[in-house]
Residue, then its C-alpha position, 0 to 999 in steps of 0.5 A: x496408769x502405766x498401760x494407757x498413757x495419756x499425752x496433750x498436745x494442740x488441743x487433742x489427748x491422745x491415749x496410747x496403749x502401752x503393754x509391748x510384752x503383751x501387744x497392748x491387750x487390753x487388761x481389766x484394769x485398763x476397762x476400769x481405767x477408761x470409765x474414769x478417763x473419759x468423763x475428766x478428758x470430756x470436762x477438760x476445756x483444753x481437750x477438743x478431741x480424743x485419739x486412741x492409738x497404739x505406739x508408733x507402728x502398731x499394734x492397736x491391740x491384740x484383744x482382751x489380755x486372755x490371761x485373765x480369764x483363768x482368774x478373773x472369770x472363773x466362775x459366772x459370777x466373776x465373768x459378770x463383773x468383768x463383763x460389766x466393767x469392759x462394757x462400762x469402760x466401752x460405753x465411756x467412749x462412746x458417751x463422751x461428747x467429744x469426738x473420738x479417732x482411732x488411729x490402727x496400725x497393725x492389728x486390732x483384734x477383740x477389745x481392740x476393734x472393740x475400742x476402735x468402733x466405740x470410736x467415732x472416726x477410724x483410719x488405718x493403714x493397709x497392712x491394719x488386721x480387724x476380729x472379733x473372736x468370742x466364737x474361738x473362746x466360746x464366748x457370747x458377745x456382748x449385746x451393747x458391743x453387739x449392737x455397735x457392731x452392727x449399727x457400724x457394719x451392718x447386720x451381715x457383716x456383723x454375722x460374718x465376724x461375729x460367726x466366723x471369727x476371722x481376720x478382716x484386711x484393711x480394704x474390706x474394713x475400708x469397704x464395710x464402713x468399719x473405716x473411714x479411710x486407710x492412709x499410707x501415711x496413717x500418722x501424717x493423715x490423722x494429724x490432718x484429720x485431728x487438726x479439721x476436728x479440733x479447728x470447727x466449732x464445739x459446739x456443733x460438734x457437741x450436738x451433731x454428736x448427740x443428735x446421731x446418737x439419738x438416730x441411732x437409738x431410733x429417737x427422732x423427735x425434737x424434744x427439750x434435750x434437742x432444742x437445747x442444742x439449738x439454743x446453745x448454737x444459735x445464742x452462743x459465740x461460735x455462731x456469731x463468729x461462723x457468720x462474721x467469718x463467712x461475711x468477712x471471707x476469713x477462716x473462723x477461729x472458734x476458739x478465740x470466741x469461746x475465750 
């Protein structure tokens, strides 16, 4: 679709919002479009890792496209669908197996910090704005996006955006764990980043990925779901070719091993 283009270059897709007239707000049909997305880039063997963006020097996203609301949540009933598609687009990041990077420049208001924390990594540059504003709409957040919120930020900070509403700097997301890293040279830093991401083995990856998501969920045991993450790296060819590469004092080539 037009609002979300969607590139491949050295391994990685990147999505980038395209709606400049509206500072890439994020419209329905864009959450509907994430649900799709996601699944065909995790199934894609030539895609190791996800970046989400805005266009070159921002913004990430202004939000929900609040123009919208009028029409597609006028009533209860209509505001439930709509709700159940941003949290279904919402989830899609999150459950994709393969890592995901926000890169923010500029400013990343609702959905926009919304996508950026279903993200597992985020860098931005210093100049980045974060909010999250359902109490300037008299709205109640969502529970899920609630609930990455503070598994992201804390409950404290959670209560402090979610109550206050207002813009968070780039520092203090730096600060609060709602980023990683603030670069910058954001363009040049995520290439780095993206690059280490996409030159380790898939595999672990893969599972380091679905173990976290467990923790967090509060899962510790080690069930048949686990021990398959084992296996699948312990029989597997980036095992054998981390070890000979370890042996051999070379850097590993994961891909080569998977053929």
């Amino acid at each position: 679709m037009d609002e979300l283009l969607v590139t491949r270059q050295d391994r990685v897709a990147a999505i980038t919002f395209n709606r400049p007239e509206k500072h890439n707000a994020i419209n329905l049909a864009m959450w509907e479009e994430f649900g799709r997305l996601m699944p065909g880039l995790a199934a894609d063997d030539a895609v190791d890792a996800i970046l989400f963006r805005g266009p070159a020097g921002g913004p990430f996203s202004a939000g929900a496209d609040i123009s919208e609301f009028q029409t597609l949540r006028r009533t209860p009933d209509l505001a439930a669908r709509y709700n159940e598609a941003v949290t279904g687009g919402e989830r899609a990041i999150l459950e994709c197996p393969k890592p995901t990077v926000a890169m923010i420049e500029g400013f990343a208001i609702g959905g926009g910090s919304q996508v950026a924390l279903a993200c597992d990594l985020r860098l931005c540059s210093p100049e980045s704005r974060f909010g999250i504003t359902p109490a300037k709409l008299g709205i109640v957040y969502a529970l899920p996006s609630t609930a990455r919120l503070v598994d992201v930020v804390g409950p404290a900070w959670a209560s402090w955006i979610l109550m206050t509403g207002d813009l968070v700097d780039a520092q203090t997301a730096l600060r609060i764990g709602l980023v990683h890293e603030v670069s910058d040279d954001l363009a040049n830093r995520t290439t780095e980043l993206l690059h280490t991401l996409t030159s380790r083995a898939r595999v672990s990856q893969l599972g380091a990925k679905a173990l976290i998501g467990r923790v967090s969920s509060g899962r510790r045991e080690e069930d048949a779901e686990v021990r398959a993450h084992y296996d699948a790296s312990l029989h597997g060819p980036e095992y054998a070719e981390g070890v000979a590469a370890f042996l051999d004092k070379r850097p590993p080539d994961f891909r080569a091993a998977r053929g």
